[in-house]
Every structure is written in C-alpha cells, then in structure tokens.
N, C-alpha and C positions, 0 to 999 in steps of 0.2 A: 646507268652505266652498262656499257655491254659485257653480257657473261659472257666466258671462256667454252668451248664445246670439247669436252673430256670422254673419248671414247675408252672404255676398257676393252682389254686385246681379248682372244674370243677363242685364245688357243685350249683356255682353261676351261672351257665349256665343252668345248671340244671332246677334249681328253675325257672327261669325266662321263661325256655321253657314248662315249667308245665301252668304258669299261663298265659304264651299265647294260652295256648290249651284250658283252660279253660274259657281265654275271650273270644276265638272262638266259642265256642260250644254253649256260654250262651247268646252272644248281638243277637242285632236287633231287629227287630218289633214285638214285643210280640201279635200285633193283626195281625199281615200279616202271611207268609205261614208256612208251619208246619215245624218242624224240619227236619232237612238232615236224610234219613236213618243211621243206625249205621254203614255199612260199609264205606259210607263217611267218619263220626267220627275219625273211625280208620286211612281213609286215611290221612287227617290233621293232623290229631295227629302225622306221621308219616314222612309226610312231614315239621314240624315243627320241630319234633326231629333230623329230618338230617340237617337240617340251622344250627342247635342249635351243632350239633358235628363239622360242618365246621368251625364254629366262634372257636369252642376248639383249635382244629387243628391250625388256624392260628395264635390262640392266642399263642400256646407252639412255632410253628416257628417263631413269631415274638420274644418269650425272650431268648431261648436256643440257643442265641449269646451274652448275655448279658454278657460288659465287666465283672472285678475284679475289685473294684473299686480304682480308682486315687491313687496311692502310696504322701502324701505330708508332704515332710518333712523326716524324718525320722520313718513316722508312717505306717507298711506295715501291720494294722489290715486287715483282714480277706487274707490272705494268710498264707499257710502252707506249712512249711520245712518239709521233712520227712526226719530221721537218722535210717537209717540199719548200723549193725555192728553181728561184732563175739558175742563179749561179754562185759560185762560193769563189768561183775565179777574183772576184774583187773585193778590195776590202773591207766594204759594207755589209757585203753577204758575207767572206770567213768570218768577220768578228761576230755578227749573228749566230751564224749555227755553231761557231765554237761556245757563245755563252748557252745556246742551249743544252749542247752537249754534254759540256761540265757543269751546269745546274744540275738536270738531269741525271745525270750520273752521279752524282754526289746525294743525291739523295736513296737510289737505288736504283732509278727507274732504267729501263732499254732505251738507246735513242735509235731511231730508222731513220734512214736518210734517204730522199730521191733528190738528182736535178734536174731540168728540163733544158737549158738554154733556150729560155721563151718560145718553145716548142709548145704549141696548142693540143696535139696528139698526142706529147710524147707527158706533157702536165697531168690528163687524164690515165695515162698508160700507169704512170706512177701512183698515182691517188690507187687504183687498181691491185696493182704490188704491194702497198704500204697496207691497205684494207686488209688483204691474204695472208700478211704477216702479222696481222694481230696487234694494229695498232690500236691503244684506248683513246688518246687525242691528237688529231692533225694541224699540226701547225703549220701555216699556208702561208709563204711568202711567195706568191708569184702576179707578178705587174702582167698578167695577159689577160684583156679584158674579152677575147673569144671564150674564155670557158669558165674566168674567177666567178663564181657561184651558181657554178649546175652543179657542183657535187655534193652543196653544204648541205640542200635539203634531205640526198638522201641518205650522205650520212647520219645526219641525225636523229631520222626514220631507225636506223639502226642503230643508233645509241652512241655513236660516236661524235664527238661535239666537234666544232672546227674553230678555229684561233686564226683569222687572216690578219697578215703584217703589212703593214703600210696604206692596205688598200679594203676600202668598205665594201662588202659583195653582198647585202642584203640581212635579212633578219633572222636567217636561220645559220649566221655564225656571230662568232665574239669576236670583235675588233681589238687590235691593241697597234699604236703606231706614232707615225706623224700625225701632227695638227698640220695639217698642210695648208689651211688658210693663215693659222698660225706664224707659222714659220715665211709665208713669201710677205705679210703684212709687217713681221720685224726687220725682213731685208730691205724693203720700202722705206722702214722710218730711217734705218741707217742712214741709208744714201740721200734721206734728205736730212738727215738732223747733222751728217757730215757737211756737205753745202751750205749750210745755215753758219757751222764754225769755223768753215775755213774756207768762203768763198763767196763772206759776202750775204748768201742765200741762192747764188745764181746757181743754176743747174737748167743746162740748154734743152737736154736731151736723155731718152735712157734707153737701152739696147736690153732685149730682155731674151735669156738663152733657155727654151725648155720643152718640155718633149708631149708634143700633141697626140701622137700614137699612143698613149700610153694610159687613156680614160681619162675622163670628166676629175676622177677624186684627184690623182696624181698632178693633172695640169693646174690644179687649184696653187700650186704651191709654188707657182708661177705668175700668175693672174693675179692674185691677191697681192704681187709686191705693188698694184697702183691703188689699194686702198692704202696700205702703209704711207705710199708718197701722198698721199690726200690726208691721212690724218697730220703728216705736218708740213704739208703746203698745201691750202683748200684752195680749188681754183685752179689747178695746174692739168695741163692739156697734154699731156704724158701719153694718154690715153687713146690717142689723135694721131701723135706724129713720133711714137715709139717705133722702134727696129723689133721685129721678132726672129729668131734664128731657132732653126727646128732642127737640131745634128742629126735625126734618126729618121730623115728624106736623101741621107747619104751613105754611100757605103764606105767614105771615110768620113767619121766622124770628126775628128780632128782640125783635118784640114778644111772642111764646112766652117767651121767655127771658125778658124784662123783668118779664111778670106774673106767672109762678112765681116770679122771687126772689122780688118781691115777698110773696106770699102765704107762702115761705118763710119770711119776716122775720119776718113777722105771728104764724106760727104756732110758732116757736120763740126766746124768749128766750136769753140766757145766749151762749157765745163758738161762734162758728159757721166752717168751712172753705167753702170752693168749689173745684170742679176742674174746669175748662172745656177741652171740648174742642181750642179750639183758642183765637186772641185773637180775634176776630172775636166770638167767646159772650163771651169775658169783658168787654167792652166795654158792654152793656145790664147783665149781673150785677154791675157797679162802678156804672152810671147808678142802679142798684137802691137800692143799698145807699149812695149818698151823700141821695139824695129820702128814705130812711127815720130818715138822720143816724143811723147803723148801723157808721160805719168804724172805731171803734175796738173793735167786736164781731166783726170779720170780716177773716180774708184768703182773698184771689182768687191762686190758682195758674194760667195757663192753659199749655197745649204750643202752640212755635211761635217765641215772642221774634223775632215783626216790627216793623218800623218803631213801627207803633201802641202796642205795648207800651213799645218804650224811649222812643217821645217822651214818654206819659206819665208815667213816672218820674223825667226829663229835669223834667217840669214840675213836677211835686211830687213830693218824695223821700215823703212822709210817705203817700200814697196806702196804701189797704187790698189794691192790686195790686200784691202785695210779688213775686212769682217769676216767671219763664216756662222750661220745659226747652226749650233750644234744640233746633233740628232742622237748623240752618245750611243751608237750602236754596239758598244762594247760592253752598254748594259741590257739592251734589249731582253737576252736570253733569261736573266735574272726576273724580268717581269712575267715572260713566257712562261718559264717553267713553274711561277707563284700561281698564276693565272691556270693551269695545266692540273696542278695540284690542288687546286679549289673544285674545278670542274670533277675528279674523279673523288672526293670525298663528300661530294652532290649539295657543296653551297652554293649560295646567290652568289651571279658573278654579274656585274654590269655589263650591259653588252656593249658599250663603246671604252676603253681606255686609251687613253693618251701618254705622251710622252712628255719628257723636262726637255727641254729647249732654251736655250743662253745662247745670244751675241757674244762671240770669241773676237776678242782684239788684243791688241799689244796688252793693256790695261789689266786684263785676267787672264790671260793663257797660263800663264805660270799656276795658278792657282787650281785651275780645275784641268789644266793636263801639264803636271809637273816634269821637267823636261828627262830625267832619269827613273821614269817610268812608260813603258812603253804602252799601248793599247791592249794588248793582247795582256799583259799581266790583270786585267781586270776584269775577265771575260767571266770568271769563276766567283767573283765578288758580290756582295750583296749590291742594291741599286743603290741609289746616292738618298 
C-alpha cells in the first residue's frame, strides 16, 4: 500500500538556526579580543545555515515513509477510496456511487469523487486529480474502451490498486461486476422458456437492442442472449435472421429504438422476443409495440430491473415487459468498499468478482424489491 509523504514545516529550523548565529556572534569575553571581522560573520552564519538545511533534509527523509495508520477494527479513518465513473446522472451510476459513499463513510474512510461523461480526456484528467489527492484505492466505473486500462499498470507501480466496475481492463486491476455473459444467456432462456408456456414453443423472430461502441466485455451481455435461446431451443436460427438495434449510432437515442421496433413489427408477423440492453431501451420498444397493438405477439426482456421496470409491472401485471435480470446496483457499493478494505489491509483478493443476478417477474418482484421500499434505502446496507 502507498505511504503517505509527511513534510515537517522548516520554520523551526529556521528559527533555531537564526539564534545560533546570533549566540555566535554575541558570547565570549567581552574584555578579551575584538570581534571577528565581518567577513568571518558571514562565513558562520553560513556555515550554520547549511547544518541547519541538512538537519531539514534528513528530517523530510526520515518521515516521507511514514506509514497510514493501523487500520483497527473496522475503522479505516484517514484512508481514501476514490470513485471515477461516467456519470451519476442515471440511476445505475447514483445508486453506485451512493453505495459506495456510504459504505465508505461508514466505516471511516474519505470518498473522492470524479465524473467524466465518457469523456476519454477528461477520464484521465480525473484519474490525474484523484491520484493528487491522495487516493489509496480507485474504483473505476468507466465504460470507455479509448483509455479503460492505461492507468491500472501504473498505478499499481505506485501502490495504488484499481477495482474496475462492469468492465475487465486487463490483469493489473481487480474486477468486480456483471457477468455479462451471464446475464444476456438468462434473457435468452426467458424468452424462450416464455414461448415454450405460452405459445405453443413458437417464437418467429428476436430483435436484440445493445450497444457495440461500448467494447467486446459490455457487448457480451447482448450476444450471449442466443446462447440462452439455444440452451432452450437447440436448432433455432435466431442467429441468422435476428434484428440488431445499436441506439448509440444516434444522437437520439430514443427514438432509434422507437422506429426500428417499429419497422421491426411491420416486417415480421407471427410471435416475436426482444432483449434490451438495458430498461432505458426497453421503454420506447414497449411504447412500440403497444401503438402497433402488438402485445400479445411479443415479450420485452431488458438487463437492469430499476425503478421504471417494476413501476411498470406494479401498474399492469399483463404488460408484454414480462422480465428484467437484475444487477442490484443498489448493492454494488457494499461489495466495493468490502473489496476496497481487503485491498488496503494487503489480503488476497481474487482478481475477478461477480455479481447476484435473478429474473425479476410478476412471481418475485415483491420479494426481492418490496414495494414500500425504495432503492436508494439500501445503498448503505450490507449485500444480500
């Protein structure tokens, strides 16, 4: 772990070198020989002042190794997490860095905060700042694959470890996140183990919404819902003659989504899936498919099960947004700051962790997000 650099101030050396110049100049035999000429003066004075820089000098190399002090207990006062992210603008990321915040703080530690708005300059800029400020662990939530691990190696060079969210950057940080193969292979079984019960088995077609900018790890969680549909329809040509919808080739997001369902609907009859990236997409591909009077031809799976997803179910059970694979981001910070606190008391920490992930439907939503409990009441909570 990195030490702290503790300069002592130099006023005191100072002083002290002053007034040895001055008992110099002033004792001795006031009846004996005369004073030193003045260029002596200067030389004492001179040679006093440099003792007086050495003692500095060995006084700053003797504390700019001065450990952090003793972690005891569960009390990691004066150490500092630092959390980079995209953005806290949505509810993914607030509920994120609020759990880290109040883990963190609850136990003693400082939290520093940078955001970037998937700003590749502005991601570095911050790592930069947060470094200056005397971070001990950086915890990395940023989806930009221009720069996610050029900085893990050298912090780590300097002692500082890195914890990235969601997204694997290499072997000189710690992972903690999505399974993102995980999670698009349970959306897959859904929509077809839905089809299987209430349709016969038939399912025509499947429209898949997710974001290719966004690196190889991230897109997995997209991809992987046609293993899902293969583990429970082997033989199915999904793979072939699927719709893909990329929202972030648009600068409105929204309505990308909105007119591809649509034209989706248009262009294929018969029982149709959807896998949305996240509930944000599934929200315009539900507005789609209720304007086409389309809902009993279709379900919406999306990853995420936030607010938006369970008030909707809340309001009608019968909705064509039958699923959502949770990502419980409201516990995230609890794992973080577990993970955060292992790193700076220098135990073994795995370098990949994962995340709890459950299908959210009519059937358990009550149970694992009861309805007079809000998300944010659990941000400070231990994990499940």
């Amino acid at each position: 772990m990195r030490k702290t650099m503790k300069v002592k101030k130099i006023s005191i050396f100072v002083a002290m070198a002053m007034a040895l110049i001055l008992v110099f100049t002033a004792c001795g035999d006031s009846g004996a020989a005369e004073a030193p000429p003045a260029e002596d003066t200067d030389t004492a004075a001179k040679t006093e002042e440099t003792d007086s820089e050495k003692a500095v000098e060995e006084t700053v190399d003797a504390t700019e190794e001065e450990e952090k002090p003793a972690v005891v207990g569960d009390d990691f006062t004066g150490y500092k997490i630092a959390y980079s992210c995209n953005s806290v603008g949505n509810e993914f990321g607030y509920l994120v860095y609020s759990g880290v915040k109040a883990n963190g703080e609850a136990c003693g530690m400082e939290v520093l905060f940078g955001e970037n708005a998937m700003d590749p300059q502005k991601v570095e800029q911050n790592i930069q700042v947060l470094k200056a400020n005397g971070m001990d662990v950086l915890i990395d939530f940023n989806i930009v694959p221009q720069v996610s691990g050029k900085y893990a190696t050298s912090l780590k060079a300097e002692g500082i470890p890195t914890i990235t969210v969601d997204v694997e950057i290499g072997d000189d940080a710690y992972f903690f996140g999505a399974d993102n193969k995980l999670v698009g292979t349970l959306a897959g079984e859904y929509i077809a183990n839905y089809a299987n019960e209430n349709w016969g088995g038939q399912l025509d077609n499947v429209f898949i919404e997710g974001c290719k900018t966004q690196g190889e790890v991230v897109l997995l969680r997209s991809t992987s819902t046609f293993d899902g549909l293969d583990n429970v329809m082997p033989g199915n040509t999904f793979e072939d003659t699927h719709f893909w919808c990329d929202p972030m080739t648009a600068p409105d997001q929204v309505q990308k989504v909105s007119q591809e369902t649509a034209t989706f609907l248009q262009n294929n009859p018969g029982k149709l899936g959807f896998a949305a990236h996240d509930d944000a997409m599934a929200v315009p591909i539900v507005a789609a498919i209720k304007d086409a009077g389309r809902e009993d031809d279709c379900i919406v799976v999306s990853l995420g099960c936030y607010s938006t997803f369970q008030q909707q179910l809340r309001d009608d059970p019968n909705t064509c947004w039958k699923g959502a694979i949770t990502f419980f981001p409201e516990q995230y910070g609890a794992y973080l700051v577990d993970i955060a606190k292992q790193l700076i008391k220098g135990e073994a920490v795995p370098p990949v962790s994962g995340m709890l992930h459950k299908v959210i439907d009519m059937d358990n939503l009550d149970e694992y997000y009861p309805v007079d409990e809000p998300l944010t009441a659990r941000v400070g909570t231990p994990p499940f």
